[in-house]
C-alpha positions as CSV (number, residue, x, y, z in Angstrom):
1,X,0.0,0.0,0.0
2,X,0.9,3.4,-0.7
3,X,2.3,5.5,1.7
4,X,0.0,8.2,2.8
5,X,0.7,12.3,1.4
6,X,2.5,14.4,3.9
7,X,3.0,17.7,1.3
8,X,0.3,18.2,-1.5
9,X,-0.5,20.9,-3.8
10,X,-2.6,21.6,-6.4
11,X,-2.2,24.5,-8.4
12,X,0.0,26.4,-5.9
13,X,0.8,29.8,-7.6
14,X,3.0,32.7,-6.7
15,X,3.1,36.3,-7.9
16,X,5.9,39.0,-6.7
17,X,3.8,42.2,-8.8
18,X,4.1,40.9,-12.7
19,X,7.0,38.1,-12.2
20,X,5.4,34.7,-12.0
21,X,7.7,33.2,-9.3
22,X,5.7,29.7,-9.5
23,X,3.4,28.7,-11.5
24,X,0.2,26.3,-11.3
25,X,2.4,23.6,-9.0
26,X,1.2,20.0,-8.3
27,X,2.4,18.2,-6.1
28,X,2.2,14.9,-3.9
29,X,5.3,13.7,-1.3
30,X,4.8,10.6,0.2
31,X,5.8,9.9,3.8
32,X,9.5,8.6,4.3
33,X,10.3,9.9,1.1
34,X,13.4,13.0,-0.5
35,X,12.2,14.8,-3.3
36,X,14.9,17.1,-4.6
37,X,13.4,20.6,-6.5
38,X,16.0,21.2,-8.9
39,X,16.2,24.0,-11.0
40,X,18.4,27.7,-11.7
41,X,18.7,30.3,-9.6
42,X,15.2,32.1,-9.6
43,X,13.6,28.7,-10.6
44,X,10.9,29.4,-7.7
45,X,12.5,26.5,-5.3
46,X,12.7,28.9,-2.5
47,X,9.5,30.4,-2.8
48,X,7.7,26.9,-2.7
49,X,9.2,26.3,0.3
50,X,8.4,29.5,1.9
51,X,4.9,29.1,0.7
52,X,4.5,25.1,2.0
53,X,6.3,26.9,5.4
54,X,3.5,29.3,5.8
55,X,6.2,32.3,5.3
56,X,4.1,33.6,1.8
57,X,1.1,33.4,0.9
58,X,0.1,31.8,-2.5
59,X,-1.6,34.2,-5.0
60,X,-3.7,31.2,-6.1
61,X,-4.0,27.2,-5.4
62,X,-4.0,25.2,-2.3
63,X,-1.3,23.2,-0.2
64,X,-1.4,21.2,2.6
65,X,1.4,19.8,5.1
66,X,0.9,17.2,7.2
67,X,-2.9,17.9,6.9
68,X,-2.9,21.5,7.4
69,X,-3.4,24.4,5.2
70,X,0.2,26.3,5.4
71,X,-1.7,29.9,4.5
72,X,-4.1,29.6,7.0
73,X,-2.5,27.8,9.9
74,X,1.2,28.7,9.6
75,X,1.8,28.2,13.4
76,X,0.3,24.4,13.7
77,X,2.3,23.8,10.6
78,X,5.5,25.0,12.3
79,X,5.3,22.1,15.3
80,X,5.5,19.8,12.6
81,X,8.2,20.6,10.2
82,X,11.7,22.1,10.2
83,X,12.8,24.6,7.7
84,X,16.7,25.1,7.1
85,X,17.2,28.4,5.4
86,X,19.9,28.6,2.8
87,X,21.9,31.3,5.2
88,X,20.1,30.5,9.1
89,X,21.4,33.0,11.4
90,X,22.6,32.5,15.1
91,X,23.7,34.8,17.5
92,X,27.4,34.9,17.0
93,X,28.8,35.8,20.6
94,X,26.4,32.8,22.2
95,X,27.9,29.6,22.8
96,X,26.4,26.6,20.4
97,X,24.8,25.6,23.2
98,X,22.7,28.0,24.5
99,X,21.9,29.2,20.4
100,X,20.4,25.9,20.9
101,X,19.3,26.2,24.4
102,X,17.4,29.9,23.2
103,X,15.7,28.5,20.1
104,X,14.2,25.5,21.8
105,X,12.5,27.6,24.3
106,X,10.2,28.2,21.9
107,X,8.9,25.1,21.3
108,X,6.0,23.8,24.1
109,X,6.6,20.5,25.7
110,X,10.4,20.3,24.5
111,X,12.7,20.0,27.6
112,X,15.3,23.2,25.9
113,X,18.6,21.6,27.7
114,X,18.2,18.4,27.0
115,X,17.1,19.1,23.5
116,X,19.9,21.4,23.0
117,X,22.7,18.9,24.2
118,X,21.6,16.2,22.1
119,X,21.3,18.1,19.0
120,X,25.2,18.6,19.5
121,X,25.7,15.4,19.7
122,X,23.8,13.9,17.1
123,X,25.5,16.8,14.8
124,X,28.6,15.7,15.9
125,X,29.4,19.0,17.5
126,X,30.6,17.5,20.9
127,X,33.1,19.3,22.6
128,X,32.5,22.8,21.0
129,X,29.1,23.2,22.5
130,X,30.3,25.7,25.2
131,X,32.4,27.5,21.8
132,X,30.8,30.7,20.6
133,X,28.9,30.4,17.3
134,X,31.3,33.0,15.9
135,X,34.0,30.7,15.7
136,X,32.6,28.0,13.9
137,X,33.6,27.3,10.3
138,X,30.7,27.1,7.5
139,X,30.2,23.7,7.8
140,X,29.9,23.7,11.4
141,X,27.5,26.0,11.5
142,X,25.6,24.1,9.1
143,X,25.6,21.3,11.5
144,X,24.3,23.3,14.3
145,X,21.8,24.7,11.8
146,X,20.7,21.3,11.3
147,X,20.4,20.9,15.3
148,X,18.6,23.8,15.4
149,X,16.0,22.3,13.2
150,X,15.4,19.2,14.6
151,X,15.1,20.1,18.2
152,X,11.0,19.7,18.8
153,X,11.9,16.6,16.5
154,X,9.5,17.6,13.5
155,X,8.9,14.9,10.8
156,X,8.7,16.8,7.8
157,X,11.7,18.7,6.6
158,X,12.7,21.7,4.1
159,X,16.0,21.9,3.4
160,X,17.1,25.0,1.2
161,X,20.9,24.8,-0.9
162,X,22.2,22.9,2.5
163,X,25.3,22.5,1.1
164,X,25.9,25.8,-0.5
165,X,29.1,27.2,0.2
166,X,30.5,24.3,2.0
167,X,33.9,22.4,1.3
168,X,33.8,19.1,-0.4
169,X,34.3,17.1,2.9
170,X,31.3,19.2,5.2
171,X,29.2,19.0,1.9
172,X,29.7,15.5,2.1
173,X,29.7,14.9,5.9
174,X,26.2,16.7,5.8
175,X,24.7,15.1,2.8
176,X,25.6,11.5,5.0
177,X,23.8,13.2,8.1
178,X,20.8,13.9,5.7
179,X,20.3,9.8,4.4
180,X,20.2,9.5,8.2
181,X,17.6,11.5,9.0
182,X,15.5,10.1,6.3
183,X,16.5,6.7,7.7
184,X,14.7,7.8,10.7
185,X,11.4,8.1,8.5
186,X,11.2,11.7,7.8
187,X,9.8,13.2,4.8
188,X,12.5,15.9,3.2
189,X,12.0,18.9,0.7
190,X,15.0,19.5,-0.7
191,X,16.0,22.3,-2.6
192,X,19.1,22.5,-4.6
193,X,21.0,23.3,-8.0
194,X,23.6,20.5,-7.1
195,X,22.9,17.9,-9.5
196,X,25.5,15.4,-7.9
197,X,23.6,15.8,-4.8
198,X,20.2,15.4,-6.2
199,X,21.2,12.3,-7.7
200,X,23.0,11.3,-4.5
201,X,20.1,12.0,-2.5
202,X,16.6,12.1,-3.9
203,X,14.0,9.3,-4.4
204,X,12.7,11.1,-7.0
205,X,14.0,15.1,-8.4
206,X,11.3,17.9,-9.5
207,X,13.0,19.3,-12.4
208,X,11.7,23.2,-11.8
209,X,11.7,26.3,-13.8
210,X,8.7,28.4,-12.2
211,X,6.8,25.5,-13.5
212,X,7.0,21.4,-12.9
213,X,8.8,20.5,-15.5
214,X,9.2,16.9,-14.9
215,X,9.6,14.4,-12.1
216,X,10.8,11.3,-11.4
217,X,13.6,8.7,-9.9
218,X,16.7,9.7,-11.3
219,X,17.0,6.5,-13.4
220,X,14.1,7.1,-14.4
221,X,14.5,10.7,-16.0
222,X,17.7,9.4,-18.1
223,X,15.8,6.4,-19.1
224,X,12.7,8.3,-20.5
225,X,14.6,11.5,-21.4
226,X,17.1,10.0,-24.4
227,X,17.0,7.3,-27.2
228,X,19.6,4.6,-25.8
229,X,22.9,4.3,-28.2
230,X,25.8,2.0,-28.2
231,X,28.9,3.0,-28.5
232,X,31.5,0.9,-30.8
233,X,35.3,1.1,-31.5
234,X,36.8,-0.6,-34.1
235,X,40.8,-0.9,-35.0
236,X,39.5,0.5,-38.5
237,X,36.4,1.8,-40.6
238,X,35.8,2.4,-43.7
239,X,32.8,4.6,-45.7
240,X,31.6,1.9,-47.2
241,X,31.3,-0.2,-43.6
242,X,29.6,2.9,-42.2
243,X,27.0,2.7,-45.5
244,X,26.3,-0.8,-45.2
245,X,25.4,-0.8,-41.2
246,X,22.9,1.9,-42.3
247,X,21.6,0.2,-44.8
248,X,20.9,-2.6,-42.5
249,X,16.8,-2.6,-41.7
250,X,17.7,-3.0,-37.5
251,X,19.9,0.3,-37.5
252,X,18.1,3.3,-36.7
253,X,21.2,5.8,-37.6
254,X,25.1,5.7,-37.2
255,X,27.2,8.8,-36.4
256,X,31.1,9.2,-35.9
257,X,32.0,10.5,-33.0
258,X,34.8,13.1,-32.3
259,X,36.6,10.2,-31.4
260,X,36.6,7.5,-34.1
261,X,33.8,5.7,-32.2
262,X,30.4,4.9,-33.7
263,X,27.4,6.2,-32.1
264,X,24.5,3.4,-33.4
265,X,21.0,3.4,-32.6
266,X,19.0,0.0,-33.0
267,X,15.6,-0.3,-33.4
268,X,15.7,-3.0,-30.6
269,X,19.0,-2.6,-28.6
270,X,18.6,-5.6,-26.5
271,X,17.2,-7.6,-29.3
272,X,19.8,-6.2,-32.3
273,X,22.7,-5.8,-30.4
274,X,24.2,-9.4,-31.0
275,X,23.5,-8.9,-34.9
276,X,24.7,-5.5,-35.1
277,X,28.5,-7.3,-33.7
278,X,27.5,-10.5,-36.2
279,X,27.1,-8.0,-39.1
280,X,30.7,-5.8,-38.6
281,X,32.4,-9.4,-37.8
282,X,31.2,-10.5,-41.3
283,X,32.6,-7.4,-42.9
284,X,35.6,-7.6,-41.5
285,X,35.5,-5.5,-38.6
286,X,38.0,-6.2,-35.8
287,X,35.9,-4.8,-32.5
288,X,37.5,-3.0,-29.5
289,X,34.8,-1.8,-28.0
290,X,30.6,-2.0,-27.3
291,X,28.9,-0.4,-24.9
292,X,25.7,1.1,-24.2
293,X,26.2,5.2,-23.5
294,X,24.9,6.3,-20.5
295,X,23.3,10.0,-20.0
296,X,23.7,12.3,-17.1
297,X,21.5,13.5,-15.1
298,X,23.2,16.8,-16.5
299,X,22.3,16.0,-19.9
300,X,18.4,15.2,-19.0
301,X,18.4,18.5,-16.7
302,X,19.9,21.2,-19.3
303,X,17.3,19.7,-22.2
304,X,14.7,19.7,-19.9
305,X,15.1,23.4,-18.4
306,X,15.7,24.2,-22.4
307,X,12.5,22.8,-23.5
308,X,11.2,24.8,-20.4
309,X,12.8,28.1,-21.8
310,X,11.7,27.9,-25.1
């Protein structure tokens, strides 16, 4: 059975005066799962966050979050998620802990301390707690930024460019501390222009350009998004080797690549593959090489977002 929706919109719009920021977005997140919006700067990734936070109002269309209406119960929807900005702020001259200590006040029912001491733990922050915040490196306050969110221990999380700015080791440190949290069952909303991390990451990646472009599991957008193609190298090849594969009914088209190689398409590439190697053998072909090319997320992204431009 299908797990149930924790975030759904339909139609969720958003003006700033004549600039469509988002346009007509629908939705559905299923509990437990990462969807990655992935997109340009000024896609509208923010600003659906904001709006599923209950930060903006939508101009038009409906959302809900763990059952409640974002833009007409912001505060309800606040016990149940956490939202890390892309630049969260902290009061530099405060230890980690009492940042912490501060912020979790807020919450009713959480015990601040002990909240506070086990978010440096679990953030791997232990023996800087008493440290001033000022003194923490980029990643580090990323870590503690992540603390901060999880202190009333909310089960839906937005996560906005969480690794922007960081080094490759605290990207990579926090990206492992986000599989763990969605380990723990949590459903995440993640924003991001990082393709390696989307991949890395996601379930499935909202391809976003003001507008859902597309979404699916990673595999799945390469997969639907290009033609397969092998790739073959021979020792030699001659024109009239490249006329007679094209001339053969189960060959699609053949290219040359920049590099000598052969870029075929099949009708069948599971099926025509073996006769494809049968029919270069009988011409004399001495193969070095056949493989099937695989595309990049990259390469499904940038035609996608230029399908969305034009």
């Amino acid at each position: 059975m299908r797990d149930p929706e924790v975030i759904s919109t339909d139609g969720l719009s958003k003006r700033f005066g004549e600039r469509i920021a988002v346009e007509e977005l629908t939705l559905a997140v299923p509990a437990g799962e990462i969807v990655g919006l992935l997109g340009p700067n000024g896609a509208g990734k923010t600003t659906t966050l904001r709006m599923l936070a209950g930060i903006l109002a939508p101009t038009s269309g409906t959302a809900l979050v763990d059952g409640l209406d974002p833009a007409k119960e912001p505060e309800r929807v606040h016990e149940s998620i956490g939202f890390l900005t892309e630049s969260p702020g902290f009061y530099e001259r405060l230890s980690a802990e009492r940042n912490l200590t501060y912020f979790a006040a807020f919450y009713g029912g959480v015990d601040a301390h002990a909240a506070a001491r086990n978010g440096i733990e679990q953030m791997g922050l232990a023996g800087r707690g008493g440290d001033k915040v000022g003194t923490f490196s980029k990643g580090m306050k990323q870590r503690l930024a992540l603390a901060r969110v999880l202190l009333h221990e909310p089960r839906i999380l937005f996560l906005d460019e969480p690794t922007a700015g960081l080094d490759p080791e605290a990207a990579r440190n926090l990206r492992e501390l986000i599989v763990s949290l969605k380990k723990e069952g949590r459903t995440i909303l993640l924003s991001t222009h990082n393709l390696t991390e989307a991949e890395e990451l996601c379930d499935r990646i909202a391809v976003f350009r003001t507008r859902l472009v597309a979404i699916d599991t990673p595999g799945a957008l390469r997969d639907r998004q290009f033609e397969r193609r092998l790739r073959v190298r021979l020792a030699s090849m001659t024109e009239d080797w490249l006329a007679a594969l094209r001339a053969e009914p189960f060959v699609r088209s053949v290219e040359r690549g920049t590099d000598g190689a052969l870029d075929v398409r099949l009708a069948d590439p599971d099926r025509d593959r073996p006769r494809l190697v049968t029919r270069i053998v009988e011409m004399g072909g001495q193969i070095l090489e056949v493989r099937e090319v695989e595309r990049s997320l990259e390469d499904v992204y940038l035609s996608l977002i230029e399908e969305a431009t034009e």
